[in-house]
C-alpha positions, -999 to 999 in steps of 0.1 A, spaced: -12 -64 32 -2 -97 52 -20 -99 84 16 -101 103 25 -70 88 -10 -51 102 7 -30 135 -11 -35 168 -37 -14 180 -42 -6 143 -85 0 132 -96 -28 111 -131 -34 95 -148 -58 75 -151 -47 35 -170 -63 4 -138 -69 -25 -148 -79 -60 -124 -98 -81 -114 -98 -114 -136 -135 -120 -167 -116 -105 -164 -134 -68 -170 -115 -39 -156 -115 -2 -157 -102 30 -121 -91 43 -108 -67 62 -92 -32 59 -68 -17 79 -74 21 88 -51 49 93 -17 33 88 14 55 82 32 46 53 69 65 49 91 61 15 120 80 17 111 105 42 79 113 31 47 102 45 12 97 39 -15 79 59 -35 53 38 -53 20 44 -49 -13 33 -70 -43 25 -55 -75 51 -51 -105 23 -48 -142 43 -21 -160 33 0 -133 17 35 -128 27 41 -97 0 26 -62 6 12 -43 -29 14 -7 -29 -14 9 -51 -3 35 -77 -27 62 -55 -7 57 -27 29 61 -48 18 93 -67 11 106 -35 43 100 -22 58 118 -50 65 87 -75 57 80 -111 49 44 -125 78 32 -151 57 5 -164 81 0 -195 108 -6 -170 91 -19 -139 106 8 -120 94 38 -97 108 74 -107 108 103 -85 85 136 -95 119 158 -110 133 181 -84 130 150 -59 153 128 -36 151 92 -54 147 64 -24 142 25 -25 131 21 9 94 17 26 85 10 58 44 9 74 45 18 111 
């Protein structure tokens, strides 16, 4: 998540990430945020990235919300018998 987009007030704490090369650093996650897609919430939290000014969703967070991964086509797709959506927004 880009720091601008962490909301005020919200919990942050310092966490050990490993990459993919084997380096490790100190950042910090951001607690008990409220992420909505389409009318349906979850609360989740999200590693702050410096200098990033795109936010990843994690595949947990999207199954939870009701989502399957289309990685053939790039593409979310709603659980059947649910409303499809294209919109997210973190409060």
């Amino acid at each position: 998540m880009p720091r601008p987009f962490a909301p005020k007030g919200v919990r942050l704490r310092p966490i050990e990430v490993s990459f993919a090369d084997g380096r490790k650093e100190t950042r910090q996650v951001a607690l008990g945020l409220r992420l909505r897609v389409v009318g349906r919430d979850i609360e989740t939290s999200a590693i702050v990235e410096p200098g990033r000014d795109t936010m990843l969703l994690g595949s947990l967070d999207l199954e939870e919300l009701g989502f399957n991964i289309d990685m053939e086509h790039g593409t979310l797709v709603p659980y059947p018998g649910t409303e499809a959506g294209q919109c997210a927004v973190l409060e």
